[in-house]
C-alpha beads as a LAMMPS data file, in Angstrom:
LAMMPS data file: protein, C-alpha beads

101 atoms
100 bonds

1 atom types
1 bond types

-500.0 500.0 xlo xhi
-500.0 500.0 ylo yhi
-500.0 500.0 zlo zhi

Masses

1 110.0

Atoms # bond

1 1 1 0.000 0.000 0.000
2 1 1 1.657 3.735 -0.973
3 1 1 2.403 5.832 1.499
4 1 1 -0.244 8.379 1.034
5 1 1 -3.579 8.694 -0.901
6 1 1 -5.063 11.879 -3.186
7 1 1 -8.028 13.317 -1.593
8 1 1 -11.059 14.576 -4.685
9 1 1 -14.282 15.906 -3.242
10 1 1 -16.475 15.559 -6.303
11 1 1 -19.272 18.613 -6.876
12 1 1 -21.890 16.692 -4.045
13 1 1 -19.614 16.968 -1.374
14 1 1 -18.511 20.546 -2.427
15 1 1 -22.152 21.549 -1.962
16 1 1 -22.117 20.084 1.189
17 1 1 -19.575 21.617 2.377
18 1 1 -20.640 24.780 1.565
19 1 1 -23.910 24.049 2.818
20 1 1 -22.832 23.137 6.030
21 1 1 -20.849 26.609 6.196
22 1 1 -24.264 28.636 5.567
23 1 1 -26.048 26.563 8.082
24 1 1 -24.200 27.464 10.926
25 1 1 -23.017 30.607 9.685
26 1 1 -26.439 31.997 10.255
27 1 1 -25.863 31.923 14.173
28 1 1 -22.048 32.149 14.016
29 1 1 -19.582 32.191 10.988
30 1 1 -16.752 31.630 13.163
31 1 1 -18.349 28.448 14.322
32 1 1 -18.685 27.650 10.769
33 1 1 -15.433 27.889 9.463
34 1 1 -13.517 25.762 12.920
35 1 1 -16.563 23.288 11.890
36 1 1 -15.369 23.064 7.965
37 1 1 -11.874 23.133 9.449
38 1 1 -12.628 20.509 11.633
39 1 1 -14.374 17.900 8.888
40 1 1 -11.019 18.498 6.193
41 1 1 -8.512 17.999 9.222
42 1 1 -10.500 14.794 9.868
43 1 1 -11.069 13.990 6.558
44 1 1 -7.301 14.349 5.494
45 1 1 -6.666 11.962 7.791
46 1 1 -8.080 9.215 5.256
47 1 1 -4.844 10.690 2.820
48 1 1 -2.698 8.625 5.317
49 1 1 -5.074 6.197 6.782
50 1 1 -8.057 5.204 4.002
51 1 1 -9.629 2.534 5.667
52 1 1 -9.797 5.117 9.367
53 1 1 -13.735 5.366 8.226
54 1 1 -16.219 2.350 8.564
55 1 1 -18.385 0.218 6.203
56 1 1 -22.219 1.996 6.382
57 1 1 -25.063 1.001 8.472
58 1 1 -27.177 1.075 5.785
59 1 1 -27.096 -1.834 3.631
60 1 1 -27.866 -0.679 -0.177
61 1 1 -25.246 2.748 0.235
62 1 1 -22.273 -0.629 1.861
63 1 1 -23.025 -2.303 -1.575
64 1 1 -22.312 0.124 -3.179
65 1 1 -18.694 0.149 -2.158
66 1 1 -18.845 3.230 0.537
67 1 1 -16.671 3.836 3.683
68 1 1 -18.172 6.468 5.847
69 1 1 -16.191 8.839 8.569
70 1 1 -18.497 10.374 11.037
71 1 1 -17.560 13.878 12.220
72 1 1 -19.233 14.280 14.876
73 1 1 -22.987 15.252 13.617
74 1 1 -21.591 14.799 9.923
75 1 1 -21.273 11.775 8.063
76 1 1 -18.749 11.794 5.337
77 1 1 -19.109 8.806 2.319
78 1 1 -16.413 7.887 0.132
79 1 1 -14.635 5.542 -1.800
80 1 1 -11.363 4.097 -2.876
81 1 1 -10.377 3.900 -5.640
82 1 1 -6.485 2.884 -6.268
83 1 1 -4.705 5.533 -4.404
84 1 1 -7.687 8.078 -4.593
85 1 1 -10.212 8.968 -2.366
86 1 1 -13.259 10.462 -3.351
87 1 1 -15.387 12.237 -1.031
88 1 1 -19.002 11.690 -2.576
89 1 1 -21.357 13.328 0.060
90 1 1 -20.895 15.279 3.500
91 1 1 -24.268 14.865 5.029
92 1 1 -26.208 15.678 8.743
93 1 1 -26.496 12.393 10.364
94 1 1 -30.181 13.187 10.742
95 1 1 -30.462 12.918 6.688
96 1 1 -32.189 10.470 4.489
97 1 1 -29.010 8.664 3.647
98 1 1 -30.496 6.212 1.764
99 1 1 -32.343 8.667 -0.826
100 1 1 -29.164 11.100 -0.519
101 1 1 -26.265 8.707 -1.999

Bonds

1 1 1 2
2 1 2 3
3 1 3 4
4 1 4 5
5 1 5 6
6 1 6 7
7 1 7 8
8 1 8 9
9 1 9 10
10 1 10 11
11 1 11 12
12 1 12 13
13 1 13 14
14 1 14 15
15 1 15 16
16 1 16 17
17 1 17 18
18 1 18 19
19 1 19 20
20 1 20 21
21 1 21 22
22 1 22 23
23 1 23 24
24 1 24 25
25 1 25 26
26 1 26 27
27 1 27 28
28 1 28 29
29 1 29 30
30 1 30 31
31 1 31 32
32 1 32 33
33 1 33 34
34 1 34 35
35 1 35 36
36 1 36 37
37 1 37 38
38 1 38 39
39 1 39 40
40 1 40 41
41 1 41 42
42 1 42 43
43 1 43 44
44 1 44 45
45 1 45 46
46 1 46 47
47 1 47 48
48 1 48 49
49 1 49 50
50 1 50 51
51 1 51 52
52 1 52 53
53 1 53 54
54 1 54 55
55 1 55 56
56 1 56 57
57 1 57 58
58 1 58 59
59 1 59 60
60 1 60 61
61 1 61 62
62 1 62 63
63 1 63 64
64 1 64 65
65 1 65 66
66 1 66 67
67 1 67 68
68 1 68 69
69 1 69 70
70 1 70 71
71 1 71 72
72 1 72 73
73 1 73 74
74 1 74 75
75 1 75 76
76 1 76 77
77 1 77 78
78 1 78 79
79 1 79 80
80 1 80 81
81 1 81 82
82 1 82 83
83 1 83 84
84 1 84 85
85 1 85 86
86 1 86 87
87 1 87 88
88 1 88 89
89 1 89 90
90 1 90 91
91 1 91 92
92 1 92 93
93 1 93 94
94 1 94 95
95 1 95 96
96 1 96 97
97 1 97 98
98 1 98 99
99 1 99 100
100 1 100 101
């Protein structure tokens, strides 16, 4: 196994992100940004560590080939693929996960 992965978020998980931000940038944007800063310090983690995350609860998203790393309320799926990791969705834990990925 290489040393280190590549991290991708595809366009999903950039909305997420960014949806996230304007969430809880309504009560306090420096809350927001530590938050975002929070999920990409624990998400570059995977770079070093891919399998860190866990195999999903739910069934039909697991089949599908996902890992997921939760951070703390959010829930981030993704998949490897050769030495690349791609960050599908960053999602509430209180989502519809199913109907989501």
């Amino acid at each position: 196994m290489p040393g280190e992965f590549t991290l991708h978020y595809l366009p999903a998980a950039q909305r997420d992100l960014l949806e996230a931000y304007d969430f809880i940038a309504k009560d306090s944007p420096r809350r927001a940004l530590s938050f975002i800063e929070k999920l990409d310090r624990k998400i570059t983690v995977l770079k070093r560590f891919p399998y860190f995350g866990r195999v999903p609860r739910q069934s039909r998203v697991a089949k599908r080939g996902f890992r997921v790393l939760i951070v703390e309320s959010h829930l981030a799926f993704y998949k490897i693929k050769g030495t690349r990791i791609e960050i599908h969705r960053v999602l509430h834990g209180s989502r519809n996960i199913e109907a989501l990925i």
